[in-house]
Each structure stands twice: as structure tokens, then as C-alpha cells.
C-alpha positions in Angstrom: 90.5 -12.1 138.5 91.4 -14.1 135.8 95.7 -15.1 135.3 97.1 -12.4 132.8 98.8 -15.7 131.6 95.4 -17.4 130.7 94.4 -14.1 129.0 97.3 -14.5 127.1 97.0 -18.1 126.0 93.0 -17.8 125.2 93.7 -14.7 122.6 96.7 -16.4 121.3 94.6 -19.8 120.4 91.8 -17.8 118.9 94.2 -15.7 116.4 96.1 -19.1 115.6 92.2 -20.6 115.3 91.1 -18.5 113.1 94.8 -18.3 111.0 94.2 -22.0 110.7 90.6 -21.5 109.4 91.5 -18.9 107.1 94.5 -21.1 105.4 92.0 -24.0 105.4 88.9 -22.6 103.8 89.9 -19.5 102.0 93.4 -20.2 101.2 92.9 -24.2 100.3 96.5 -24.3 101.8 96.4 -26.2 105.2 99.6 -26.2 107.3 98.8 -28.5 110.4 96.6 -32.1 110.2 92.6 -32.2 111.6 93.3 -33.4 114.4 96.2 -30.6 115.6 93.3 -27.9 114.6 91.2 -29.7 117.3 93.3 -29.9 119.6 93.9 -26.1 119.6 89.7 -26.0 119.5 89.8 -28.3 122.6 92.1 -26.7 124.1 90.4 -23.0 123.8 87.3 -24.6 124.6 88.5 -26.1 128.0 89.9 -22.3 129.2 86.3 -20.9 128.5 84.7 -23.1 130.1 86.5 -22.6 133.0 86.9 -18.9 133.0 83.6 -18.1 131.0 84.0 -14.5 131.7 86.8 -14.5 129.1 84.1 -15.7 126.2 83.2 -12.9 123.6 80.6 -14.0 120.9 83.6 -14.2 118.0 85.3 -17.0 119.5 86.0 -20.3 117.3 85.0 -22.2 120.1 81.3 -20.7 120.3 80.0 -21.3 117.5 78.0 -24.7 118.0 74.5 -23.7 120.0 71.5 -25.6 121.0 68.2 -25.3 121.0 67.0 -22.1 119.6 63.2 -21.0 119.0 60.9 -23.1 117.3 60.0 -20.1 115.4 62.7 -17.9 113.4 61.8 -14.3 113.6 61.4 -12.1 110.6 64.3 -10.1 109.1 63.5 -7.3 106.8 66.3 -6.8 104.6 68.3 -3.4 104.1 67.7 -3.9 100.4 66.0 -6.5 98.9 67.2 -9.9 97.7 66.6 -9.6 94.0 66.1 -12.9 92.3 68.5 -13.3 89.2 67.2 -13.5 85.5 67.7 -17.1 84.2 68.6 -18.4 80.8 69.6 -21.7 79.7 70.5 -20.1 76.3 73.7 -19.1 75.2 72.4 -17.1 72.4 69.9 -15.1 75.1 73.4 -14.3 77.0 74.4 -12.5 73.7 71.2 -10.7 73.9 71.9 -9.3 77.6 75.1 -8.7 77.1 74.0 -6.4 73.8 71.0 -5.0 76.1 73.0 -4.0 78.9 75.2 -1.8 75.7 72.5 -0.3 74.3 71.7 0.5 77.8 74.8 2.2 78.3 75.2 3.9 74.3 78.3 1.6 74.1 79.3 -0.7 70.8 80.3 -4.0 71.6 83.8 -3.1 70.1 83.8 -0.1 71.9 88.1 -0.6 74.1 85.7 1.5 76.7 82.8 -1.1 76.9 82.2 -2.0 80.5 83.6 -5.4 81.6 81.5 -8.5 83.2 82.4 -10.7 86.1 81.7 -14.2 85.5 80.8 -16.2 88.7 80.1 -19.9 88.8 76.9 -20.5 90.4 76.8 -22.5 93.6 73.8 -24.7 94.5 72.6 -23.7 97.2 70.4 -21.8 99.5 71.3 -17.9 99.6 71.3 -15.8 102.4 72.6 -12.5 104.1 75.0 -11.0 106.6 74.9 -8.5 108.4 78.4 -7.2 110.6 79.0 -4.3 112.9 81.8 -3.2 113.6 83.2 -6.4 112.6 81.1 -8.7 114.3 78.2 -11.0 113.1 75.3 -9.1 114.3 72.5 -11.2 112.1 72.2 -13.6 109.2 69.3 -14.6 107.2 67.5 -16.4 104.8 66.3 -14.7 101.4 63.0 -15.3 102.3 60.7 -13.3 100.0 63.3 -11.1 98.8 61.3 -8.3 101.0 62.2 -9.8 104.3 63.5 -13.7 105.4 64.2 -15.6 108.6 66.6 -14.9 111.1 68.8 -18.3 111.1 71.5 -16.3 112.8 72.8 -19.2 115.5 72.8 -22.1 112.6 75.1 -19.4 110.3 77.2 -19.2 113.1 77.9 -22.5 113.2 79.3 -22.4 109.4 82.9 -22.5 109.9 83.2 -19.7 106.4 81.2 -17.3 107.9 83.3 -15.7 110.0 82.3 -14.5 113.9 84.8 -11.4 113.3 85.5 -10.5 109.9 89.8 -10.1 109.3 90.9 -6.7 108.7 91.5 -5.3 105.5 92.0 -2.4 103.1 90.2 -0.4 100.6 91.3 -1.7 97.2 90.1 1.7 96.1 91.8 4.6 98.1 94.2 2.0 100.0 92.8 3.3 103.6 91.6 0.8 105.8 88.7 0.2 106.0 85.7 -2.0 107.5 85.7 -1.6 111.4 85.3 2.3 110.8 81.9 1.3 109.3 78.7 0.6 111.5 77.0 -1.7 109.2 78.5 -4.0 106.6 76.5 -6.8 104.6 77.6 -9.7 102.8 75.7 -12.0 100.9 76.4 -15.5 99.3 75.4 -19.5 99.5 75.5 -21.7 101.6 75.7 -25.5 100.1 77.1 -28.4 100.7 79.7 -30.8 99.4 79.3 -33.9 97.3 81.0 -35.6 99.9 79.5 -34.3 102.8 76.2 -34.9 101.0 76.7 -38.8 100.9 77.4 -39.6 104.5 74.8 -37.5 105.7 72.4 -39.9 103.3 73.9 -42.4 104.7 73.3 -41.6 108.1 69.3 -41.2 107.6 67.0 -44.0 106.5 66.0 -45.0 103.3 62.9 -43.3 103.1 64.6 -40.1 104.7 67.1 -39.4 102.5 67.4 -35.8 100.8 67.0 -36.1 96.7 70.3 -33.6 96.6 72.8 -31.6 98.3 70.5 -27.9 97.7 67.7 -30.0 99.4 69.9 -31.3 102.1 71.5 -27.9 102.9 67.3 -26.1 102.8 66.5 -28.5 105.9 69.2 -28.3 107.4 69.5 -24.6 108.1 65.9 -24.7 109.3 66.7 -27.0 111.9 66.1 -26.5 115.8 69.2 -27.8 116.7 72.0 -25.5 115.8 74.6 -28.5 117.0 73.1 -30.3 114.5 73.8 -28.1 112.0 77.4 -27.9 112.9 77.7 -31.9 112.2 76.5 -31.7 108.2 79.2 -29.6 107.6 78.0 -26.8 105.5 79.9 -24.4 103.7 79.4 -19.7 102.7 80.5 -18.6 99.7 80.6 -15.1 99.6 79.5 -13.2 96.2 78.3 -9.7 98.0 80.0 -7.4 99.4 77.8 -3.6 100.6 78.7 -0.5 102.8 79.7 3.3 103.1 83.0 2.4 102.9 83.1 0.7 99.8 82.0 3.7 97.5 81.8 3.0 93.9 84.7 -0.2 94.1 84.5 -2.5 91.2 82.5 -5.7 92.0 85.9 -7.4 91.5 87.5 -5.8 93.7 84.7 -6.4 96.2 85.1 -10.2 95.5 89.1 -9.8 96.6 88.1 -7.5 99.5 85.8 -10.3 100.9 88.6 -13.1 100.6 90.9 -10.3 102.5 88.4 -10.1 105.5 88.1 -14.0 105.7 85.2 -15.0 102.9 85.4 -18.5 101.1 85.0 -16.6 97.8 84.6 -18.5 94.4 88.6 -18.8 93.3 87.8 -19.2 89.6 85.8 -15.8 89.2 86.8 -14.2 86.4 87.3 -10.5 84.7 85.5 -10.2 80.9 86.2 -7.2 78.8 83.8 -9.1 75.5 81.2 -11.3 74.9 83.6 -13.8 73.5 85.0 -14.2 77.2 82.0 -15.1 78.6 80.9 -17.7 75.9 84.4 -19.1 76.4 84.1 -18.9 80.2 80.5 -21.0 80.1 82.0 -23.8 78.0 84.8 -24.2 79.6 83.3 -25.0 82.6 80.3 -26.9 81.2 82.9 -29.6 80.8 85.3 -28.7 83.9 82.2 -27.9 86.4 82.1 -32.1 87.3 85.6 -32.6 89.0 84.5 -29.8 91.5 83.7 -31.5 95.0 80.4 -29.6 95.0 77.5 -29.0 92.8 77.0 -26.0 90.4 74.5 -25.4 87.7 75.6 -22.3 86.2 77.1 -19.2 85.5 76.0 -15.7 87.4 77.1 -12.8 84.9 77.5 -9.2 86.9 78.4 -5.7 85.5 81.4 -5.3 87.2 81.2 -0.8 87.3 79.2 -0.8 90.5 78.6 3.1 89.2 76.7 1.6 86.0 74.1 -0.5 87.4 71.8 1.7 88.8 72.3 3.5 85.0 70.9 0.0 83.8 68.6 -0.5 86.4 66.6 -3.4 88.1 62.4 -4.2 87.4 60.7 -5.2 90.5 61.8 -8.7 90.6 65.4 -8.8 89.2 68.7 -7.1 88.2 68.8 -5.7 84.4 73.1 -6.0 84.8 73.0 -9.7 85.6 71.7 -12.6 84.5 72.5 -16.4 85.3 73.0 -18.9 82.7 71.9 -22.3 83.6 73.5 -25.4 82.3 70.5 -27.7 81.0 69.9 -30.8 82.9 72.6 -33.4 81.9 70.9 -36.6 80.5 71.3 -39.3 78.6 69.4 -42.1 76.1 70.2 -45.7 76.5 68.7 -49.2 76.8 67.0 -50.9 79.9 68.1 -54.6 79.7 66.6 -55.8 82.7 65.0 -54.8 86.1 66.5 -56.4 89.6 64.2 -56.3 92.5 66.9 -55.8 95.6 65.5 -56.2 99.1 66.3 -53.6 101.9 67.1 -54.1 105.6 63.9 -52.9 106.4 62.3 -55.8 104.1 61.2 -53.0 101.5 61.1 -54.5 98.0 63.0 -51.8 95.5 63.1 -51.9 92.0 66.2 -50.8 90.3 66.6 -50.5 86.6 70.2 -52.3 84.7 70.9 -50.4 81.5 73.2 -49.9 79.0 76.5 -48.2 80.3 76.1 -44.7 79.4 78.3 -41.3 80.0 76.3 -38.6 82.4 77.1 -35.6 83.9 81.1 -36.9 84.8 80.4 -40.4 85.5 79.5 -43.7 83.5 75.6 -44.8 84.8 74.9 -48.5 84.1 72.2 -48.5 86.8 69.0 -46.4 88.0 66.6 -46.7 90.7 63.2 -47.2 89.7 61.6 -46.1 93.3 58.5 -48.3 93.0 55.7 -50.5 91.7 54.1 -47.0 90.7 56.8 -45.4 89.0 57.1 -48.7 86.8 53.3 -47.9 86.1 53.8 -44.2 85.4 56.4 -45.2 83.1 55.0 -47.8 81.5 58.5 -49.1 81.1 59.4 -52.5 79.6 63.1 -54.5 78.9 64.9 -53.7 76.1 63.4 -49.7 76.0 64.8 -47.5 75.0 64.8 -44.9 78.0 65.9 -41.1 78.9 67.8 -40.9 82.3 68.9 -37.7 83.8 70.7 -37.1 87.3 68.6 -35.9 89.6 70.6 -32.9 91.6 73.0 -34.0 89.0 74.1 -36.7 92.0 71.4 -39.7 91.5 70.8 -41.0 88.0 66.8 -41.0 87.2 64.6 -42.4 84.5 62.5 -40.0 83.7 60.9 -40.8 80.4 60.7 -44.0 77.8 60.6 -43.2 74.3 58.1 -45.0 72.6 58.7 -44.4 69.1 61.6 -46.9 69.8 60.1 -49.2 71.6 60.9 -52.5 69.9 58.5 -55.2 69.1 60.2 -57.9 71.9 60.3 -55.8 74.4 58.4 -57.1 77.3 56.7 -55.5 80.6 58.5 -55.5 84.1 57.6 -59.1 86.1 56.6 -57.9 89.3 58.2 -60.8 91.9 55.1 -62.7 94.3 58.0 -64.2 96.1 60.9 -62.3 98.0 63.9 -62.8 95.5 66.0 -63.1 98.2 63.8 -65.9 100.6 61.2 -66.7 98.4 58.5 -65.7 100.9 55.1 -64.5 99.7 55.7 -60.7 99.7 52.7 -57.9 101.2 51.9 -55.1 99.8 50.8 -53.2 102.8 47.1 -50.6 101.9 48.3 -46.8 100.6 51.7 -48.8 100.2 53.5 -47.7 96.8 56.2 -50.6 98.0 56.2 -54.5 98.0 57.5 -56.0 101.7 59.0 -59.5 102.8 57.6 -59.7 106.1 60.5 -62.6 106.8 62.5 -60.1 109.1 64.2 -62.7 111.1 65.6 -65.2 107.8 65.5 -62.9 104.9 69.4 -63.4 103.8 69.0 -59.7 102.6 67.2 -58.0 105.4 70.1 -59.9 107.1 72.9 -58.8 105.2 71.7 -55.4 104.9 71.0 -54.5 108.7 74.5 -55.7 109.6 76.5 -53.6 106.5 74.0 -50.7 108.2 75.4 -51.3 111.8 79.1 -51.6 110.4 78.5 -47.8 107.9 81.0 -45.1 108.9 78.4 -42.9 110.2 76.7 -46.1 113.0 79.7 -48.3 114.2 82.1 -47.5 111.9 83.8 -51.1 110.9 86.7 -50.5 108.6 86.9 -53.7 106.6 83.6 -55.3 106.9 82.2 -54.5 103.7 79.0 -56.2 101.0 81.3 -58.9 100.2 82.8 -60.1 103.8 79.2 -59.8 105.6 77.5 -61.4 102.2 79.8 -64.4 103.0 79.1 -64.5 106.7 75.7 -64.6 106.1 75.9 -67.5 103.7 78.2 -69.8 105.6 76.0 -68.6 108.4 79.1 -67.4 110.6 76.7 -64.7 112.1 73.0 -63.9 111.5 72.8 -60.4 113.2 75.2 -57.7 114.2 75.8 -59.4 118.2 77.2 -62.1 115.9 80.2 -60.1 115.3 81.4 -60.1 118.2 82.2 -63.6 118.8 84.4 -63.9 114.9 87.7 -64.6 115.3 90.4 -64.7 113.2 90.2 -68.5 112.7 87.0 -68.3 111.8 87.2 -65.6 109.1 90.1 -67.1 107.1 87.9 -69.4 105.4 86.6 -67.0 103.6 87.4 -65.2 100.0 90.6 -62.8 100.4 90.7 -63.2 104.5 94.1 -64.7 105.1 95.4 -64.9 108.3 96.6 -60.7 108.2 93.3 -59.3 107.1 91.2 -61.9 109.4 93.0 -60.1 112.2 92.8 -56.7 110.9 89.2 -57.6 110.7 89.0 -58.6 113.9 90.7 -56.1 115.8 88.2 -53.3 113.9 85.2 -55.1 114.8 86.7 -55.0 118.6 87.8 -51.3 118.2 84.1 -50.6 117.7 83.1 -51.2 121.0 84.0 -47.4 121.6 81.8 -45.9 119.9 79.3 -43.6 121.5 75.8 -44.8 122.5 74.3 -42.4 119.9 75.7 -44.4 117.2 74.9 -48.3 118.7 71.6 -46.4 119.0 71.4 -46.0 114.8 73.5 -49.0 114.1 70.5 -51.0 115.5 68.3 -49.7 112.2 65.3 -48.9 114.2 62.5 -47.9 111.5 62.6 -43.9 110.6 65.5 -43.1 113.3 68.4 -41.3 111.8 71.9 -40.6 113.4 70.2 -36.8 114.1 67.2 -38.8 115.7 69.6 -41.0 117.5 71.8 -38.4 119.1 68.4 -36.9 120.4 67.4 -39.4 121.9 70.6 -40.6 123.5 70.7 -37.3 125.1 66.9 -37.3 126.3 67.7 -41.2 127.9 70.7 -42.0 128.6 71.0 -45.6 129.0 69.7 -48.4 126.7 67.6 -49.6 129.5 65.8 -46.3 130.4 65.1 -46.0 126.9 63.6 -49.2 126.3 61.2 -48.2 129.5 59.5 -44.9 127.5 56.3 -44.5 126.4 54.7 -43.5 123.3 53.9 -40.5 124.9 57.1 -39.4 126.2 59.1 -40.3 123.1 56.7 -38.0 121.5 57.0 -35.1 123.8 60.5 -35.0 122.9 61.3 -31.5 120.1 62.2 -33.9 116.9 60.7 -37.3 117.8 57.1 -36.7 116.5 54.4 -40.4 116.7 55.3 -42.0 113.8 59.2 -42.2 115.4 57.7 -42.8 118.7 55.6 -46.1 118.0 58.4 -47.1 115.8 60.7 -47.1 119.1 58.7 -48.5 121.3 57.9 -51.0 119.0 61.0 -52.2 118.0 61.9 -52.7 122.0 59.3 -54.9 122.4 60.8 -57.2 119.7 62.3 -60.3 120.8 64.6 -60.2 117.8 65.6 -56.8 118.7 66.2 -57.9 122.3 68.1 -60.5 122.1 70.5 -58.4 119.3 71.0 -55.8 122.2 71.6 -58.5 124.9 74.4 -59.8 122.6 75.8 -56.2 121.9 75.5 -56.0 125.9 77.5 -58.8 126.8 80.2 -57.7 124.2 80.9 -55.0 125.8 79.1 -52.7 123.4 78.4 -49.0 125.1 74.7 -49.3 126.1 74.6 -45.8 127.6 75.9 -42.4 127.6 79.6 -41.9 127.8 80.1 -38.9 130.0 79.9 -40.4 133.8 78.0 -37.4 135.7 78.5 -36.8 139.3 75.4 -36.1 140.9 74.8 -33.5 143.5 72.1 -35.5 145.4 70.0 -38.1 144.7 66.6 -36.2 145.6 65.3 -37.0 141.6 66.6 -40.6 141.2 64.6 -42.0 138.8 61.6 -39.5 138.4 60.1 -38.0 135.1 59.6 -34.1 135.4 57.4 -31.8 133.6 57.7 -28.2 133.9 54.7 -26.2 132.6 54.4 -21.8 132.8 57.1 -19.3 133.5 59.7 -20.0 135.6 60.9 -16.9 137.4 64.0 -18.5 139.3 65.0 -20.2 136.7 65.8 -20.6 133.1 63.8 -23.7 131.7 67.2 -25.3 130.2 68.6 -24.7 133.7 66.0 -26.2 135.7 66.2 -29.5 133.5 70.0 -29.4 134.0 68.6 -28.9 138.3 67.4 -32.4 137.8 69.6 -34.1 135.8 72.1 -33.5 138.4 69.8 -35.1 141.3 69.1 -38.2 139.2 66.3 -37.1 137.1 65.2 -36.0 133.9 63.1 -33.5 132.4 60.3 -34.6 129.8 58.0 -33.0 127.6 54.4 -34.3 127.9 52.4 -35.2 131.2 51.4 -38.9 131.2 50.6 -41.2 133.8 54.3 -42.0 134.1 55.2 -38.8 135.3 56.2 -38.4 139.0 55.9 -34.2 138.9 55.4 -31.3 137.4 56.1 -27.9 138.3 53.6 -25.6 137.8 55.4 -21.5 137.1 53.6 -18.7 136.4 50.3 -19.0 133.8 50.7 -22.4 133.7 49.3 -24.7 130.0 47.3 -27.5 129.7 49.7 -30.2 131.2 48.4 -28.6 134.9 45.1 -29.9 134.2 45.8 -32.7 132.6 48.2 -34.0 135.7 45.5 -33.3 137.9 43.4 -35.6 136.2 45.7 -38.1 136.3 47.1 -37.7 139.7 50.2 -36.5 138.7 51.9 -34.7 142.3 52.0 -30.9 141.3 54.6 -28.2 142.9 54.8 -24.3 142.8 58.3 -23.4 141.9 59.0 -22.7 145.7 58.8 -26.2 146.3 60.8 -27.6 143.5 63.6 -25.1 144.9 63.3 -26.7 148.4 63.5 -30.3 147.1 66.5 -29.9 145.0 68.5 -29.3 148.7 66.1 -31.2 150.8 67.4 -33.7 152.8 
């Protein structure tokens, strides 16, 4: 029996939890700093995990899973997902809103003409919730419209999608209402923030990056790893709001309804009695729309009398009382002047375009990426062009055409380099490459400079200080040549450089010692192994949790492992057979660098130490997850494919391949009896 006091405590942190959350998210008035909110989180969490019969599936403190199924199941929804009407006209918005009149027999100066809610239009990926009784019973992807895929467990890690929805009132009839009613849906978009958007690029490689934030927030709510979701920091808008108990309500009072019960709804929603409102509506926030700290492309326009849409009525793929009007791509005209090859830390060879300043979409662009030698081609760009450029996702400016009626008689095609600007060395162009390479890894000043800003980014080691213009110089006077360099700067040292005096040499200093704390998952990508991202990294700082034992695996195990599929694998296993590499861990080692997990685990027996263990079949005794945990705790660790490294594999009920595959190889094979025995043998 659990201490009425502890009762007490654990349903007073969740109300001041969710409070907090509320004010936060909804109410965009915060009252306590980050770090007191998770200290209350902490705090919550410790008392359930200690008295886990007091956990109910609403509290804050649940909602970051694991694993789920590699396959989401099907959702057929209660009604289906209409796709909206697009236009990018403001003249075809005139023509709904006179359509949806006639529709109605009403004059557009009619004082009793129906009014619209104007919405602005998240980017992002929509999708649906279902509540009963209060609590989140499913949530889904649109899908098809007709039916989607139960994401349920990644929604639940969005911190504005509530677990238990607040309670609230009828804005109608004043009763209260919600918990009264079995089944309540809300719909909206889930997106992601500018900001949010950046560091999670910067956390994945080059060639790994998303193109924009929709993109972004797509993958990352079909991922396996629901803790993984909880880390790019997604965000629910709610626009939706269906049930018994709503009747007829006006959609706007719907949209205040759902910030009642604890919905991030879109704040600057507004009421539009004429068609004049809603033209003045979509220019004023065609110019206001950039200073928002996330993307939108448009306007959503709803009838807001709930009892005159189905009068107006819906075809079979959209709404006839809405429409969405689209802004049209933001771009711009201005003159390429030259094109600077910049070499990556990964030797790739990019080409990126220098143009004439020009005002796009909120910011001033004077440069552009140009991707590759094939996209130069496609083009068929040359200096002094005059060139169309448009942001892609409205986030990363893009050439995207050159006009050619302007094309001026000097201008000259782009000099593809033989040399590495950086080294001079002859650069490769690998077969079915679209890039150019310096294969001078170990003296390439770039490759050099750029793998060391990479091990100091916020999202690897974190090195407050150590930015392009400090490490440029370290390079040069050749203070440091990799990032075990670091390690050994001192403050002397430093203040020969630009803008180091003796204050910020030892601010410097004490941030590149501060760094030593940082978890093994982020050394892990700070090292800039070849196609492993920070998600990558924390998976496989969890699957081996020391340097060393991962330095040991295979191909084949680093494959077996959910995420890591062979391209990652040979890329690991390659880069720890790299003397370079080596020796850069060996410095980072004698630093004091963390080279392997940071929780210290007591083990319950040592019966496992050391050994690789594959289960294959049906476990009756045990949960799969469980039985992996079973070994960790005797020394062991659980992989995923049967190689000749494996020391045993426990054969359940209808056991796979991997039984006759370790019999071919020798592998020792136990029935689940025996496994149980050997985690208590002597």
C-alpha cells in the first residue's frame, strides 16, 4: 500500500505539470524557467518509477515510449479526412465566397450573410484524435482520407496533444460538457518550428538532411522510436473540434472550446462577416506570415454556421464551405557573380552559387547552393546570369531557373576545379557520383576545419565559443589538426590569436574542458562517422555501450540492429579500422573524454559477461524486451542477427531462420528452459 502522502504529492505534480504546459504552449505565458518544469518532470517521474502502480496512461511523465511495431496498424476514420480545395488566386476566393452565397440564396450585402473563419495554414502533416472520456484513446495519420495509420505512441509524445483533455464548458448552452461524451475527435497539424528545424539538420549528415520542416516532421512521425520523436520537438495545432455534445456550435466557438480543454489553437484566427475581411486578412499576413517562428503557406477559409455546411455540401474529395488559399512560392530575380567550390568534412566538393543581394521571403539571400556538378549541367548556368531563386520550404534559397533572354554576351560557364581549392589535391569523381571528392582526408585544411566545427556543433559536443573563425585560425597556425587537439589548448596558447585575449582564451578553455561531460551518444556523432546522425548515434550507444565494444562489431551485427541498415554498418566498421580515426579516439580517451555509457549498471551476476545473444520464436516466459534486459543485467547483450560471433541463441516457440542458420555455424542453441536456468546458475 502505497503512502497516502505520495498519492498526494504524485496528483499534485501532475495538475501543476500539466498547469505549467498549459501556460507554456496554449497560453504563450510561462511563469517558472525550463529547467524548474523539469525538475517537477523529474521529480514525478522518480515517484512512478518507484511506485508504478500509481502510473495512469495521462501522466506528463509517460509520454516518451520505445520501440513500437514496425508496422502501424490501420485506422479507419469516423468520417473521412477531406482534402481542402486549393487556390493561389485571390480573385478565385471571391468566386467561393460568391458560390458558397448563391448556395445559401444570400446577397453578399445581405447584414444576415453567414460569416467565415479565416485560419492561417500550418505546414504540416495532419492528423486525428480520438478521446474518450477524456483520455487519448487513438491518433492518426490522414492517410487516404478513408482510413490512415495509427501513430498513436509518437502523438503522445507531442507535448500539445494532451493525454487528458482540461475540462470545459459548452459555449452554447453553458453546461459542461466533454467527459459526459463517449467519443470526442480533434483534428489538426502537427509541424515543426524553424528553430527546431535547424538543429535537427544539424544533427544529421550532409547528405541526410530534410529539404524542410513539413519533410522533417513526415519522417519523423513514422519513426520506430517514439523517444526519438520526443527529441525533435514537434508541435499539434488543433483546428477540429466533433461530438454529441457540441450540437450545431459555431466553428468559432469550437476553436475557443479546444484552447479551453488544453489545444495549442492558432491565436490569430479570425471572425469575417464580408469578403473584404478576408482579402484584408490574406494580405495582411502575406507580409506578416515571416516573423512567425514556423512555417505557413496559407490561409484555410471555413463557414463558420456548422448548421450551413451540410446545406452547401462536400463532392467526394473536398469541402464546398472551405477552401485554402495558398501564398505562391516567394522568389526572386538577381545576378550570379560567381560560383565558390567549398569543401565538406567529409571531403565532398559542393558548389554554391554568390549572387546579387536580393530580398526573399523575410530575409536578404546573397548566396545559394548549387547541390552538384549536375545541377550546374541541368541549369546550364554561367557568371553574370541572370537567375530565378526561390526558397525551398521557404527555409533554403534555391536556383531553380536561368533566364536566357538575359543572358549577356560575357557571361561565361562555371570552371569546374581539377584541384581541391582548399589542398590543391587532384580531386575523384567516384562512378554514379553526382559529387567531386578530395580524397586528402588526413591534410585537407577544410576537411580539417570542418570535422572539428562538427565535433564542437550544439547538438555533438556542444563547445560554446569555438566557432568558423577560432578553429579556421587553429588550423592555420596549426595549434590543433583534429578534435583530440583541443584538449591540450591552453589559455596561453590561444591568445595569439584574433579577438582571444587573456578573458575569452580562458572562457574558451574552460568550455572546451566542460565538454568532457557530455554523454557518449554525442562523442559518438562528434566523431563525423560517414551517414551516422545524432538519432543513429544514440542507437548505437544504447546497443554497445562502450567505445571499445563498439569498435569490436561486425558488419553483421551493426546491421541487425532496427535503424542501422549496411550502408551505416560498413561505414562503422570502416571508420574503426582507420588509423586516423584511432588515434583521434585515443586522444579523446586520454582527455578524459566519456568513451562509454554514463549510467554505471549493477549487475545481478556475471553468467552473460561478454556474450552476444540472439533470441529467435515466441517466448512464453518472457517478454522479448524483458529477456534482453535478463541479459544485460548478467553482463550481456542482446543482438539481432546470428553470425559466427554469436555465443547463443535461444530458440522459443516456432522458431525463424536464425535456428538454422546457428546450427550451421555452430552457434550453442538453448530452449527457453535453459536460458531461465542460466540466468541463476551458479
Amino acid at each position: 500500500m502505497v503512502d497516502e502522502a505520495i498519492v498526494l504529492e504524485v496528483e499534485r505534480l501532475r495538475r501543476e505539470i500539466d498547469r505549467h504546459n498549459y501556460l507554456y504552449y496554449v497560453e504563450a505565458r510561462p511563469e517558472i524557467e525550463d529547467y524548474e518544469f523539469d525538475r517537477l518532470l523529474e521529480k514525478l517521474a522518480g515517484l512512478e518509477q518507484k511506485h508504478p502502480e500509481l502510473i495512469t496512461p495521462d501522466s506528463p511523465a509517460q509520454r516518451v515510449g520505445g520501440w513500437i511495431t514496425k508496422e502501424f496498424p490501420t485506422v479507419i476514420h469516423r468520417e473521412p479526412m477531406l482534402s481542402l480545395s486549393n487556390t493561389y488566386s485571390t480573385e478565385e476566393v471571391g468566386e467561393f465566397y460568391r458560390r458558397v452565397m448563391k448556395l445559401l440564396d444570400r446577397q453578399e450585402d445581405d447584414p444576415s450573410a453567414p460569416a467565415f473563419t479565416a485560419e492561417l495554414k500550418f505546414d504540416g502533416v495532419a492528423v486525428s484524435l480520438v478521446y474518450e472520456n477524456g483520455l487519448l484513446l487513438q491518433g492518426a495519420t490522414r492517410g487516404d482520407g478513408a482510413r490512415g495509420d495509427d501513430i498513436t505512441p509518437n502523438l503522445r509524445t507531442i507535448n500539445t496533444v494532451p493525454l487528458r483533455f482540461r475540462p470545459f464548458r459548452n459555449g452554447d448552452t453553458g453546461n459542461s460538457g466533454g467527459y459526459e461524451d463517449s467519443l470526442i475527435e480533434v483534428r489538426g497539424e502537427v509541424f515543426m518550428r524553424k528553430d527546431d528545424f535547424a538543429t535537427l539538420n544539424e544533427s544529421r549528415p550532409d547528405d541526410e538532411q530534410f529539404a524542410n520542416p513539413r519533410n522533417a516532421t513526415a519522417g519523423t512521425l513514422k519513426l520506430q522510436d517514439s523517444a526519438e520523436v520526443a527529441r525533435r520537438k514537434l508541435y499539434f495545432v488543433a483546428y477540429y473540434l466533433e461530438g454529441e455534445v457540441f450540437g450545431e456550435m459555431a466553428h468559432h466557438v469550437r476553436l475557443e472550446t479546444l484552447k479551453k480543454m488544453g489545444f495549442l489553437t492558432d491565436r490569430y484566427c479570425r471572425l469575417c462577416r464580408e469578403l473584404q475581411d478576408i482579402q484584408t486578412f490574406i494580405g495582411e499576413w502575406d507580409r506578416k506570415r515571416w516573423s512567425l517562428p514556423y512555417e505557413t503557406d496559407g490561409v484555410v477559409l471555413k463557414l463558420d454556421d456548422i448548421s450551413l455546411r451540410d446545406v452547401v455540401g462536400s463532392t467526394s474529395k473536398s469541402p464546398r464551405w472551405a477552401i485554402a488559399y495558398k501564398y505562391p512560392a516567394q522568389r526572386a530575380s538577381t545576378v550570379l557573380r560567381k560560383v565558390v567550390f567549398q569543401v565538406g568534412r567529409l571531403g565532398t566538393v559542393t558548389p554554391v552559387a554568390h549572387l546579387d543581394p536580393v530580398r526573399l521571403a523575410g530575409t536578404t539571400v546573397s548566396r545559394s547552393t548549387l547541390h552538384n556538378l549536375d545541377e550546374i549541367e541541368r541549369l546550364d548556368i554561367r557568371l553574370r546570369d541572370t537567375v530565378l531563386i526561390e526558397k525551398a520550404g521557404e527555409i533554403i534559397p534555391k536556383v531553380i531557373s536561368v533566364d536566357m533572354q538575359q543572358r549577356p554576351s560575357d557571361a561565361e560557364p562555371v570552371e569546374v576545379p581539377e584541384v581541391c581549392p582548399s589542398c590543391g589535391t587532384i580531386l575523384e569523381r567516384p562512378a554514379d557520383e553526382v559529387n567531386l571528392f578530395c580524397p586528402n582526408e588526413q591534410e585537407c585544411p577544410a576537411q580539417k576545419r570542418a570535422r572539428i566545427e562538427h565535433f564542437a556543433s550544439r547538438n555533438a559536443m556542444d563547445i560554446s565559443g569555438l566557432g568558423k573563425a577560432i578553429v579556421e585560425q587553429l588550423v592555420e597556425k596549426k595549434l590543433v589538426s583534429d578534435a583530440g587537439d583541443l584538449f591540450s589548448l591552453t589559455p596561453d596558447m590561444l591568445q595569439g590569436l584574433e579577438r582571444q585575449g587573456e578573458t575569452s582564451s580562458t572562457k574558451l578553455v574552460k568550455a572546451i574542458e566542460k565538454s568532457r561531460t557530455r554523454g557518449y551518444d554525442r562523442v559518438l556523432f562528434g566523431l563525423g562517422i560517414r551517414h551516422v546522425g545524432l538519432a543513429t548515434a544514440r542507437e548505437l550507444a544504447e546497443a554497445y555501450p562502450s567505445m571499445d565494444v563498439l569498435s569490436e562489431a561486425s558488419v553483421e551485427e551493426l546491421e541487425a540492429l532496427p535503424d542501422v541498415g549496411k550502408v551505416i554498418a560498413e561505414s562503422v566498421y570502416t571508420f574503426f579500422r582507420n588509423p586516423v580515426a584511432c588515434s583521434i579516439i585515443e586522444k579523446l580517451r586520454a582527455a578524459g573524454v566519456r568513451m562509454s555509457s554514463e549510467e554505471s549498471r549493477t549487475l545481478v551476476n556475471s553468467n552473460f559477461d561478454g556474450m552476444k545473444i540472439v533470441f529467435t520464436g515466441t517466448l512464453e516466459r518472457h517478454a522479448r524486451p524483458e529477456a534482453a534486459e535478463l541479459v544485460v543485467e548478467r553482463g550481456g547483450r542482446e543482438v539481432r542477427s546470428v553470425s559466427k560471433n554469436t555465443d547463443l541463441v535461444v530458440a522459443g516457440k516456432d522458431p525463424g531462420s536464425k535456428l538454422e542458420k546457428a546450427r550451421k555455424l555452430g552457434v550453442r542453441v538453448v530452449s527457453e528452459e535453459e536460458f531461465e536456468a542460466m540466468l541463476f546458475g551458479e
